[in-house]
KETI-394237 format. One line per 4 residues: their letters; for each residue y, x, z of N, C-alpha, C. Coordinates in Angstrom, 3 decimals. Each point is the difference from the previous one (the first is absolute). Layout:
N
a) Y,X,Z,Y,X,Z,Y,X,Z ~ ...
//
This chain:
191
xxxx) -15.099,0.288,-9.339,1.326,0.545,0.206,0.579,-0.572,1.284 ~ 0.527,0.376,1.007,0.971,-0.027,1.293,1.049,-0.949,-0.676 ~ 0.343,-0.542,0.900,1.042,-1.393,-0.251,1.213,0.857,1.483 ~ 1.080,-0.916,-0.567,1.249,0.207,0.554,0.486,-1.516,0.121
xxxx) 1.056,0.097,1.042,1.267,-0.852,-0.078,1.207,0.353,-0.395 ~ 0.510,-0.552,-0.975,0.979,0.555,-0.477,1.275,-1.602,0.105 ~ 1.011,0.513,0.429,0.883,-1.066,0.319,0.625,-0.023,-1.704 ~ 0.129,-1.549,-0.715,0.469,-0.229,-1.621,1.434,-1.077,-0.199
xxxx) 0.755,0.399,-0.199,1.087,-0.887,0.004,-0.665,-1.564,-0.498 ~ 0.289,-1.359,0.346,-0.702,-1.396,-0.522,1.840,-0.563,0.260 ~ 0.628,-0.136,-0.930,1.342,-0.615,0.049,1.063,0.759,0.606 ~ 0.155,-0.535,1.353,1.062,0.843,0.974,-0.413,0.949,1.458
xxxx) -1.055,-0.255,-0.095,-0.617,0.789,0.923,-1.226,1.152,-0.613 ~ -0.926,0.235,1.344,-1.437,1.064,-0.250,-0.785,-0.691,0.336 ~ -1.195,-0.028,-0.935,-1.132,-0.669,1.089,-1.741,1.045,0.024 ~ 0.060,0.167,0.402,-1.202,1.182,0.223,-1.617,-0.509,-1.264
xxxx) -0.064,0.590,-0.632,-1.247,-0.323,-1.024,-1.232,1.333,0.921 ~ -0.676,-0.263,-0.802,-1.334,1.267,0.067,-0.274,0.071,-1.355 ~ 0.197,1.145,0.053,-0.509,1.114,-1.655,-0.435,1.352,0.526 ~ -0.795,-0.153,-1.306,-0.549,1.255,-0.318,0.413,1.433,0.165
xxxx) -0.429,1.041,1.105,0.606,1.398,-0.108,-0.631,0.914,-0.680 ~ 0.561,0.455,-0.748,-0.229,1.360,-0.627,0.156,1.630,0.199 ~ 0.846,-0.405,1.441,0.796,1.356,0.558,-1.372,0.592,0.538 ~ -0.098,1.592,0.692,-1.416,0.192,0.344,1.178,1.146,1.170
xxxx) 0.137,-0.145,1.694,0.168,0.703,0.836,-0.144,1.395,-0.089 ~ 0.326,1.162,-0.403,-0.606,1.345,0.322,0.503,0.191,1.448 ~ -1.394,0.413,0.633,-0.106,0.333,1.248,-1.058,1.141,0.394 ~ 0.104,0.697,0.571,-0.673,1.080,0.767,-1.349,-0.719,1.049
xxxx) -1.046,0.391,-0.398,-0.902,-0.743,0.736,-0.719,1.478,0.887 ~ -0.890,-0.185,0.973,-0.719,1.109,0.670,-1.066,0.765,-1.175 ~ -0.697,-0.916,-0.511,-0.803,0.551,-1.104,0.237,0.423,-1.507 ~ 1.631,-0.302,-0.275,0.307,0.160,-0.810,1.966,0.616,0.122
xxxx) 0.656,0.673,0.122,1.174,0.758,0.349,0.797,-0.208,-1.120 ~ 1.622,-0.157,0.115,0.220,0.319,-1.490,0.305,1.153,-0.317 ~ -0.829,0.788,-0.294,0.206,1.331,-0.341,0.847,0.099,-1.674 ~ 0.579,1.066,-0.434,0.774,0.343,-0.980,-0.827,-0.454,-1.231
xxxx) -1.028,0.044,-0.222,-0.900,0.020,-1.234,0.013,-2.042,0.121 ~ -0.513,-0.759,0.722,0.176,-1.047,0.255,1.552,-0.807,-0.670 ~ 0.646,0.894,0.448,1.213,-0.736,0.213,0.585,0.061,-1.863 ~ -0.137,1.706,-0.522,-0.171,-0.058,-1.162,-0.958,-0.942,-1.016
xxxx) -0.781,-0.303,0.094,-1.442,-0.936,-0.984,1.190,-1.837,0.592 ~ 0.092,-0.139,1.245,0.637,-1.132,0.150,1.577,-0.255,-1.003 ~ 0.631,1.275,0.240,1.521,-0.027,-0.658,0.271,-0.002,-1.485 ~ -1.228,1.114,-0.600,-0.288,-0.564,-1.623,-0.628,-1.672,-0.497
xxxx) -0.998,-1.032,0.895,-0.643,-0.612,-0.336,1.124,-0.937,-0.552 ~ -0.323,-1.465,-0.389,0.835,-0.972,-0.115,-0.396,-1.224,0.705 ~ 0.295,0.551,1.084,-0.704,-1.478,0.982,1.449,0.022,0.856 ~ 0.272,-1.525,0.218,0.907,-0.107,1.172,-0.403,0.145,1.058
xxxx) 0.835,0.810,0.762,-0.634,1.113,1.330,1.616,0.126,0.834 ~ -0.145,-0.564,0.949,1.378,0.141,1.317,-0.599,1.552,0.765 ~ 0.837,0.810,-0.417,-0.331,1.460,0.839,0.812,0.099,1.118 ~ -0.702,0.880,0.927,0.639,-0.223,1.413,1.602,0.499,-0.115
xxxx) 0.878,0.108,0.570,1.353,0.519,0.096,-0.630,1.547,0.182 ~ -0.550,0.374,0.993,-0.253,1.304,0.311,-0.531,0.913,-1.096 ~ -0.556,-0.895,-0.673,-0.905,0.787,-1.397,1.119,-0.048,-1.017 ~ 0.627,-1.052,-0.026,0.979,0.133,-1.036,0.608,1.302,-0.227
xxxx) 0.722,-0.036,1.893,0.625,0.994,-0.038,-0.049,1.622,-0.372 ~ -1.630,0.339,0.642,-0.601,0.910,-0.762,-0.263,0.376,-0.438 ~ -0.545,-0.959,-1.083,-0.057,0.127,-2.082,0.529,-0.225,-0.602 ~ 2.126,0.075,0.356,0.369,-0.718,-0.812,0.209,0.335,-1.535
xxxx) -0.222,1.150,-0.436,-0.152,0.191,-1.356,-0.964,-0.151,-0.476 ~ -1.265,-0.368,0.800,-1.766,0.035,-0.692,0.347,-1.598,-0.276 ~ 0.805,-0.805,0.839,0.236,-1.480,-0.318,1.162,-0.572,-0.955 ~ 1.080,0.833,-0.376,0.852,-0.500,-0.819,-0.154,-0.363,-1.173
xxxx) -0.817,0.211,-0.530,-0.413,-0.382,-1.188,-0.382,-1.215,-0.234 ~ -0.410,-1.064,0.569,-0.610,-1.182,0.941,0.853,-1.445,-0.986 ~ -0.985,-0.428,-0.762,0.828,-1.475,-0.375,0.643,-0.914,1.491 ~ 1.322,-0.079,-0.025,0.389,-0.686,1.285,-0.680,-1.290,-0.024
xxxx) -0.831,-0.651,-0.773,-0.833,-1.191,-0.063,-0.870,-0.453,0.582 ~ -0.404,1.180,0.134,-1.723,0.591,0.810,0.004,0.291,1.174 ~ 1.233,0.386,0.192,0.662,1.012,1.202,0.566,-0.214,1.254 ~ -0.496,0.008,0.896,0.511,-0.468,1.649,-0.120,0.701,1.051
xxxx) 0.711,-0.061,1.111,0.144,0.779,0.762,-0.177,-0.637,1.649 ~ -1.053,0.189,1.086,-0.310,-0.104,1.362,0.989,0.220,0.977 ~ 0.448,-0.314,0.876,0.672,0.301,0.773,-0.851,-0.198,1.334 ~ -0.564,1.181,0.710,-0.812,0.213,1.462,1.235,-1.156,0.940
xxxx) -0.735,0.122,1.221,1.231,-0.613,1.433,1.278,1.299,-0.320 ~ -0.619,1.750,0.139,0.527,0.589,0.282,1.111,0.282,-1.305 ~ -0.002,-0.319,-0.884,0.884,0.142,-0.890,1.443,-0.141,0.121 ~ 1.165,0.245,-0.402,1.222,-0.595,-0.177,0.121,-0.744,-1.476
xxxx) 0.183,-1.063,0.301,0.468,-1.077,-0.942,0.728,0.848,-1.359 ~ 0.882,0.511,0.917,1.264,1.024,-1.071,-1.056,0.808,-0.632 ~ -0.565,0.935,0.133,-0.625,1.231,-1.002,-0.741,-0.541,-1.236 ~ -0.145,-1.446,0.003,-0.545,-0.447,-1.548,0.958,-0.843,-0.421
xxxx) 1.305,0.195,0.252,1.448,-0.179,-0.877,-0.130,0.516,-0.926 ~ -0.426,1.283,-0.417,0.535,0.804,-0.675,-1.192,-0.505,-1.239 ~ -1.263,-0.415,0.229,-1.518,-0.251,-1.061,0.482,-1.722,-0.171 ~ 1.437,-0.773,0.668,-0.272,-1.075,-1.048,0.198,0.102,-1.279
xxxx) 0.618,0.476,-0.753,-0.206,0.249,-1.593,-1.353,0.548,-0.976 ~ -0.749,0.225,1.075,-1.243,0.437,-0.755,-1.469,-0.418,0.650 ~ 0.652,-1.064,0.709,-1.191,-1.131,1.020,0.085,-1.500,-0.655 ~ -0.972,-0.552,0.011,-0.261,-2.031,-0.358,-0.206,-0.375,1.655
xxxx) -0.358,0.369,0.249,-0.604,-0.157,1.286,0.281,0.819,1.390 ~ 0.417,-0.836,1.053,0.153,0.551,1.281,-1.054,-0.361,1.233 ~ -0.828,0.818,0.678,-0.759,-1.121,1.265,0.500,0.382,1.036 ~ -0.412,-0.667,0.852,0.391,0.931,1.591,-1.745,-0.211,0.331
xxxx) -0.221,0.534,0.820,-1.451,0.098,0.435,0.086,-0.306,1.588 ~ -0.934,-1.034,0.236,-0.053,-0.579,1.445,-1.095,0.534,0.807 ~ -0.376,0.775,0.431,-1.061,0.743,0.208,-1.292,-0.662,0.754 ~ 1.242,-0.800,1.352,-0.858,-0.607,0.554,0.897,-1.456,0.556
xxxx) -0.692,-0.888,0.692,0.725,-1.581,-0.415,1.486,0.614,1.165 ~ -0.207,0.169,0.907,0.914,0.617,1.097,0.911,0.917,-0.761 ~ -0.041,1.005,-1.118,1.293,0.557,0.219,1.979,-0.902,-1.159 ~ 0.505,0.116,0.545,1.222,-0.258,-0.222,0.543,0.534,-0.913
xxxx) -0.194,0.926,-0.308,1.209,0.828,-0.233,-0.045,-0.280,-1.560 ~ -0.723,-0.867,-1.094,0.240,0.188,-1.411,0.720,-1.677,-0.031 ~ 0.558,-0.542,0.822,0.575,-0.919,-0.382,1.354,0.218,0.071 ~ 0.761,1.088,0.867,0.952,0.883,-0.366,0.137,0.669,-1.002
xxxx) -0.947,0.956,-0.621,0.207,0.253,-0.877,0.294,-0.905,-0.980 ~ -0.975,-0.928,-0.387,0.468,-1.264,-0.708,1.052,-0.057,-0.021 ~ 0.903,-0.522,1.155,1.159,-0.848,-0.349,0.884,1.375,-0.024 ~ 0.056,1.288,-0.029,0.803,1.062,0.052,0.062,0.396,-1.792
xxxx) -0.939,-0.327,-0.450,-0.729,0.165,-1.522,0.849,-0.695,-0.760 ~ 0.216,-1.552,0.331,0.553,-0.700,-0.341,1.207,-0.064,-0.181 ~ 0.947,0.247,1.370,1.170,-0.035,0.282,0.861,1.180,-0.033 ~ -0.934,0.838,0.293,1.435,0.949,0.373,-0.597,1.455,-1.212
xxxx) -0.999,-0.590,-1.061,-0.536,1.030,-0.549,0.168,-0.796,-1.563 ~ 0.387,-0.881,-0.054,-0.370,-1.206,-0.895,-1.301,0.084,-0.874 ~ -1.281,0.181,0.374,-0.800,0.064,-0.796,-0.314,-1.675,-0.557 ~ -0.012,-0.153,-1.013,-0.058,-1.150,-1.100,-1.148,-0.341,-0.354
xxxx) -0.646,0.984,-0.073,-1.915,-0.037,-0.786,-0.492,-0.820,1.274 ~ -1.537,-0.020,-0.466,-1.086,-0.842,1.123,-0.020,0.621,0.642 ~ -0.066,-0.577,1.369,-0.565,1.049,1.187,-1.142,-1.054,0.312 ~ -0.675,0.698,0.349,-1.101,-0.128,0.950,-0.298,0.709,1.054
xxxx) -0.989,-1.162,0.490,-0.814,0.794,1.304,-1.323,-0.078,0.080 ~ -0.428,0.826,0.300,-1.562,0.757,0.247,-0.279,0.004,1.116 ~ -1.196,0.366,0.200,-0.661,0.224,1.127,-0.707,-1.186,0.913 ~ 0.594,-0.179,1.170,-0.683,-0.765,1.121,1.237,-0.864,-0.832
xxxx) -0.324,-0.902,-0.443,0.951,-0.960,-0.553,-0.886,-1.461,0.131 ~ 0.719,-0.785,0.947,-0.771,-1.293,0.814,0.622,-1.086,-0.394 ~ -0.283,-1.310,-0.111,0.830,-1.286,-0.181,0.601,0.118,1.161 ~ 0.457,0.454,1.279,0.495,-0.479,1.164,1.765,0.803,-0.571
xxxx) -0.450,1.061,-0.949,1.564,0.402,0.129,0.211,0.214,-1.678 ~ -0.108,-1.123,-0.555,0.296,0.177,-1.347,1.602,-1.281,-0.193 ~ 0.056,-0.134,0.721,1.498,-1.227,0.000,1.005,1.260,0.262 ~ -0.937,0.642,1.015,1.103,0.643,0.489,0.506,1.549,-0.804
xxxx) -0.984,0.359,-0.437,0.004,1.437,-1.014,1.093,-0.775,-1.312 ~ -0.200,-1.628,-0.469,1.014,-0.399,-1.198,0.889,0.196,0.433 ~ 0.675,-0.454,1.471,1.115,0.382,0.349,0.804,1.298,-0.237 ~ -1.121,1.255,0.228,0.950,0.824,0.262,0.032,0.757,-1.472
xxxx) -0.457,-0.143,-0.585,0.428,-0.589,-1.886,-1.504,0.742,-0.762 ~ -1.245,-0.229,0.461,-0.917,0.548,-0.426,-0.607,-1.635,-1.202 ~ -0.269,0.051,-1.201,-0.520,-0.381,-0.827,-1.021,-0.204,-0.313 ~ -0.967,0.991,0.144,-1.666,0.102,-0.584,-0.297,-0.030,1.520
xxxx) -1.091,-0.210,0.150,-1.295,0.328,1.220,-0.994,0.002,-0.290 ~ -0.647,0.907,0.496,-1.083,0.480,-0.421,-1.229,-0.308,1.380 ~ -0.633,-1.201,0.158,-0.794,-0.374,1.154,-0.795,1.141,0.563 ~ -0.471,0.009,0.894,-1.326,0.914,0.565,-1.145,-0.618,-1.073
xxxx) -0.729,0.759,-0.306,-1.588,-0.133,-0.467,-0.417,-1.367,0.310 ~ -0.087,0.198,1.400,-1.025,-0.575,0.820,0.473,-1.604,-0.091 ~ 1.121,-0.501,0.214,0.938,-1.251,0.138,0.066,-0.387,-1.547 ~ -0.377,-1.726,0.988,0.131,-0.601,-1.554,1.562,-0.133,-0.829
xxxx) 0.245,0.115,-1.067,1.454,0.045,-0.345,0.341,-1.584,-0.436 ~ -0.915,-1.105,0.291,0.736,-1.200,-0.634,0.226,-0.268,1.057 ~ -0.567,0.518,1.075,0.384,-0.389,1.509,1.553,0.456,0.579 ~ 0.046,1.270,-0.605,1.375,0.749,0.147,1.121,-0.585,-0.223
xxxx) -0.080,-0.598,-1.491,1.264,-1.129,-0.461,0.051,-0.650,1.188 ~ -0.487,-0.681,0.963,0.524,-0.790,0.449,1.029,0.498,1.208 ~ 0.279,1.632,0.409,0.960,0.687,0.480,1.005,-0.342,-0.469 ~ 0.567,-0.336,-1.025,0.745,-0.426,-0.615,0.950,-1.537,0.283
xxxx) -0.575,-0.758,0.473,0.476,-1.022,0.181,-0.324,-0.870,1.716 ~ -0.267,0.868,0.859,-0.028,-0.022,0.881,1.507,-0.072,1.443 ~ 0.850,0.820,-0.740,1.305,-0.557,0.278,1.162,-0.233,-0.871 ~ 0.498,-1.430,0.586,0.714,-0.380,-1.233,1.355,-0.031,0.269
xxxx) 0.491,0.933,0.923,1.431,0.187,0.348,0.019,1.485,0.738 ~ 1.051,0.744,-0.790,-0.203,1.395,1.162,1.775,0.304,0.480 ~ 0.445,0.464,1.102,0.515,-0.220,0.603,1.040,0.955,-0.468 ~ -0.243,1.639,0.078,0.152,1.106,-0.448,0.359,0.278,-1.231
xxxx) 0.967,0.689,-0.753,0.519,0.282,-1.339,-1.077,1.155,-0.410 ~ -0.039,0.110,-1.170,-1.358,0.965,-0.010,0.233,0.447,-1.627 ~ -0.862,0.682,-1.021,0.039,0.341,-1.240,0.113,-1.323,-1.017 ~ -0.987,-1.133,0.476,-0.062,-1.176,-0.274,1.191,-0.852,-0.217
xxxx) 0.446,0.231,0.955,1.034,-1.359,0.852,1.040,0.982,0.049 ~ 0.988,0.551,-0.232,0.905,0.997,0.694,1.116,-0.939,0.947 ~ 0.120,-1.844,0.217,0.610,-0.218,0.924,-0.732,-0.652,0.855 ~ 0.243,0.377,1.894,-0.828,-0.506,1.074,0.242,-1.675,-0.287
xxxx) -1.188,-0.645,0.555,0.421,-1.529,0.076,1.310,-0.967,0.189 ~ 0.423,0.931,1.094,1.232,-0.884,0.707,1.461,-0.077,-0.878 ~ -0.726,1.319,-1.314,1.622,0.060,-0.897,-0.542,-0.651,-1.007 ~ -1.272,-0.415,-0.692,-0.560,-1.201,-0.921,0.387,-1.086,0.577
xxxx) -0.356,-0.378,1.232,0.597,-1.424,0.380,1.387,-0.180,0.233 ~ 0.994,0.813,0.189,1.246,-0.070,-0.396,0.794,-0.291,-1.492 ~ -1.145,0.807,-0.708,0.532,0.375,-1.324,-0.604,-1.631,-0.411 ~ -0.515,-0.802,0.318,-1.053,-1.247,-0.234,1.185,-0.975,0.593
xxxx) 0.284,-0.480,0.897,1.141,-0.159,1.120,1.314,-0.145,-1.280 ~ 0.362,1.153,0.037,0.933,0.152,-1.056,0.297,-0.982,-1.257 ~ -1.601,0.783,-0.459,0.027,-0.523,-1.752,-0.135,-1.682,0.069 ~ -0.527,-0.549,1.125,0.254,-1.599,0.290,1.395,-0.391,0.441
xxx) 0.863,0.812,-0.064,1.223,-0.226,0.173,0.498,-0.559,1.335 ~ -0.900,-0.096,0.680,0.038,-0.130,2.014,0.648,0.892,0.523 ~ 0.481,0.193,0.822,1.030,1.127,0.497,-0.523,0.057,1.667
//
């Protein structure tokens, strides 16, 4: 079975474990398409399965039926964050998909998911998903990660603790440093 990082509350904070995934990507491959018949045999089965946004959108009555347990939903680069507003009530699961280590654009979504969409459930991320930007994907309020294949994942944890001060207010942190050390300043009663 594929292992994950999944960030677990330990007191007052998160600290990133590795467990077991059960989720299984539906994706369109060259030798294999998701054609309608596919997508049907996948939407009856009972396997937890993150379907793309685009497919969602297209089957959405071949998919409503769907234990929300099992049930998750992809978000491409090209997606809008907003159009799977409407599937959090009938989603466990959110990813964004990183396609390749270079593109940007699902750590926006992330923190757009988060903030201005309030999605609550796990998010994750897929794809080209590297220890070099997993501090930074917690930030922008992503939960699960899902490593590349290829990369070792006990190696990955250590993305995690690589910086131990960030400067920037973020999903994490919502105040920048300079108003913690005030608010610190303060609460020592220093003026």
């Amino acid at each position: 079975m594929a292992k994950i990082i999944q960030l677990q509350r330990d007191a007052a904070e998160f600290r990133p474990v590795i467990v077991d995934d059960s989720w299984t990507v539906l994706r369109a491959t060259e030798t294999e398409p998701l054609d309608e018949a596919k997508i049907a045999a996948v939407a009856q089965g009972t396997d937890a399965v993150l379907f793309p946004l685009s497919v969602w959108k297209a089957n959405e009555a071949l998919l409503a039926g769907r234990d929300k347990a099992i049930t998750g939903v992809w978000l491409a680069p090209e997606d809008e964050p907003g159009d799977a507003e409407a599937l959090f009530d009938r989603v466990s699961v959110v990813a964004v998909d990183f396609p390749v280590f270079r593109d940007g654009r699902g750590f926006s979504s992330a923190y757009l998911l988060r903030t201005r969409y309030h999605w609550a459930g796990q998010l994750r991320a897929i794809g080209d998903v590297l220890r070099d930007q997993l501090n930074f994907m917690k930030r922008c309020g992503f939960d699960t990660f899902a490593v590349r294949a290829d990369k070792n994942i006990d190696d990955a944890l250590k993305g995690f603790t690589e910086f131990t001060v960030a400067y920037q207010a973020s999903v994490d942190e919502p105040l920048p440093l300079f108003r913690r050390a005030r608010a610190d300043v303060t609460a020592r009663g220093v003026a």
